[in-house]
C-alpha positions as CSV (number, residue, x, y, z in Angstrom):
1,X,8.2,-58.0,-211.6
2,X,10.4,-54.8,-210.9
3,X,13.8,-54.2,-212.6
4,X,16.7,-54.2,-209.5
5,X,18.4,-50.7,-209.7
6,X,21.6,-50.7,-211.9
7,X,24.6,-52.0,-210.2
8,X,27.6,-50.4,-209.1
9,X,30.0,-52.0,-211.5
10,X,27.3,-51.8,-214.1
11,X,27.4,-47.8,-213.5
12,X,31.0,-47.6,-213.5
13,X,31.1,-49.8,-216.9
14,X,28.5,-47.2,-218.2
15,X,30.9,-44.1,-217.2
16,X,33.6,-45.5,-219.1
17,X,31.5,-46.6,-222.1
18,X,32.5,-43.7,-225.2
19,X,29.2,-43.1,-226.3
20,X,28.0,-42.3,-223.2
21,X,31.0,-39.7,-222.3
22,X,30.8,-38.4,-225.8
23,X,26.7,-37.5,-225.4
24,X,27.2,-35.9,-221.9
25,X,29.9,-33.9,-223.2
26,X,27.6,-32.5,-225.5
27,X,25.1,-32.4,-223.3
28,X,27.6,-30.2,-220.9
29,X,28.5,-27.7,-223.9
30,X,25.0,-27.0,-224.6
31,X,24.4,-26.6,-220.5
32,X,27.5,-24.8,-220.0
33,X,26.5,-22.1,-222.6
34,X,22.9,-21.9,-221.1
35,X,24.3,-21.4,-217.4
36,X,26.7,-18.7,-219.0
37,X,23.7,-16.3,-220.3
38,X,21.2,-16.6,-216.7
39,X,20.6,-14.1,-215.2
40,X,22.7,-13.1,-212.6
41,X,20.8,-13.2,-209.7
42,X,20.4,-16.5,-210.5
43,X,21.3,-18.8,-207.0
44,X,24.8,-19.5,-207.0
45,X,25.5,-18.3,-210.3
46,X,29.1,-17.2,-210.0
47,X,30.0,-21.0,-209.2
48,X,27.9,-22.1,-211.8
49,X,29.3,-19.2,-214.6
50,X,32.8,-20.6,-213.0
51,X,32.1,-23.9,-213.9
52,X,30.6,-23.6,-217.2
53,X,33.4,-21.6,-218.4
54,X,35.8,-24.7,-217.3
55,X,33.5,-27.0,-219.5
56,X,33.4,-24.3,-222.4
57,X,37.6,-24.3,-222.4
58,X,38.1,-28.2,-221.8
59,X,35.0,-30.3,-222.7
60,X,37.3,-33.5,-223.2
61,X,38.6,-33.1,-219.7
62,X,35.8,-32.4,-217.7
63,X,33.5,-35.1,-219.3
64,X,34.8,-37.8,-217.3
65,X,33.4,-36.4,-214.1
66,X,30.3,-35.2,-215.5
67,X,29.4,-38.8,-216.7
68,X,30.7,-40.5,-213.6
69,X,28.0,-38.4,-211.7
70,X,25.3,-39.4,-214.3
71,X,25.8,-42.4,-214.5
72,X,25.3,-42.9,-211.0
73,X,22.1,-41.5,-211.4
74,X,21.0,-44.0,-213.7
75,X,22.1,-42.2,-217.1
76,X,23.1,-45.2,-219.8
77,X,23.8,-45.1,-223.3
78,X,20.3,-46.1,-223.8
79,X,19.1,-43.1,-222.0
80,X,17.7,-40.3,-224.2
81,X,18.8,-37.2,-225.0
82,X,16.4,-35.5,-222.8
83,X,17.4,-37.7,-219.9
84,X,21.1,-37.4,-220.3
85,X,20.2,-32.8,-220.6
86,X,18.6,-33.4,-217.3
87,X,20.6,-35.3,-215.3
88,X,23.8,-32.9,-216.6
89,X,21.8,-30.5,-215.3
90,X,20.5,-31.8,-212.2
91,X,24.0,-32.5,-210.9
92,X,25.4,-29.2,-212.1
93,X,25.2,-27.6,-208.9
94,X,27.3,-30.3,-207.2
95,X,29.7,-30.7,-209.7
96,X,30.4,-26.6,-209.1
97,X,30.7,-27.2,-205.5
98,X,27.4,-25.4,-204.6
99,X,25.3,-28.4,-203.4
């Protein structure tokens, strides 16, 4: 039998859940600081070096976001360290307006 997909107000309970913020916020530091040494002909990197510098000055505050979008992808507090990278990194783009 196939698991149903995560519900809305399941994912939304997950975004709000502190473990989960606090391990995407990490998860953004160590992305942000990645993004920040690319090269620059890298697509879109400007937005992308904008963004990360906004993450490298206010972690706290842009965490919310950043696990909002995760979590709509799936991401829970079960979700491993390797997914969690991922998905921060999958929705970077979008969350610097590039997508």
């Amino acid at each position: 039998m196939s698991q149903s997909p995560p519900s809305l107000t399941s994912e939304y309970a997950e975004s709000t859940n502190p473990t989960t913020i606090a391990r995407v916020q990490m998860s953004m530091a160590k992305t942000a600081q990645d993004i920040s040494s690319e090269p620059t002909d890298t697509p879109n990197h400007t937005q992308r070096n904008q963004l990360a510098s906004q993450v490298a000055r206010a972690p706290q505050m842009m965490a919310p976001a950043f696990t909002t979008m995760v979590c709509a992808q799936g991401i829970t507090s079960a979700s491993s360290d390797a997914d969690i990278a991922n998905m921060v990194s999958a929705v970077w783009n979008t969350m610097a307006g590039v997508a």
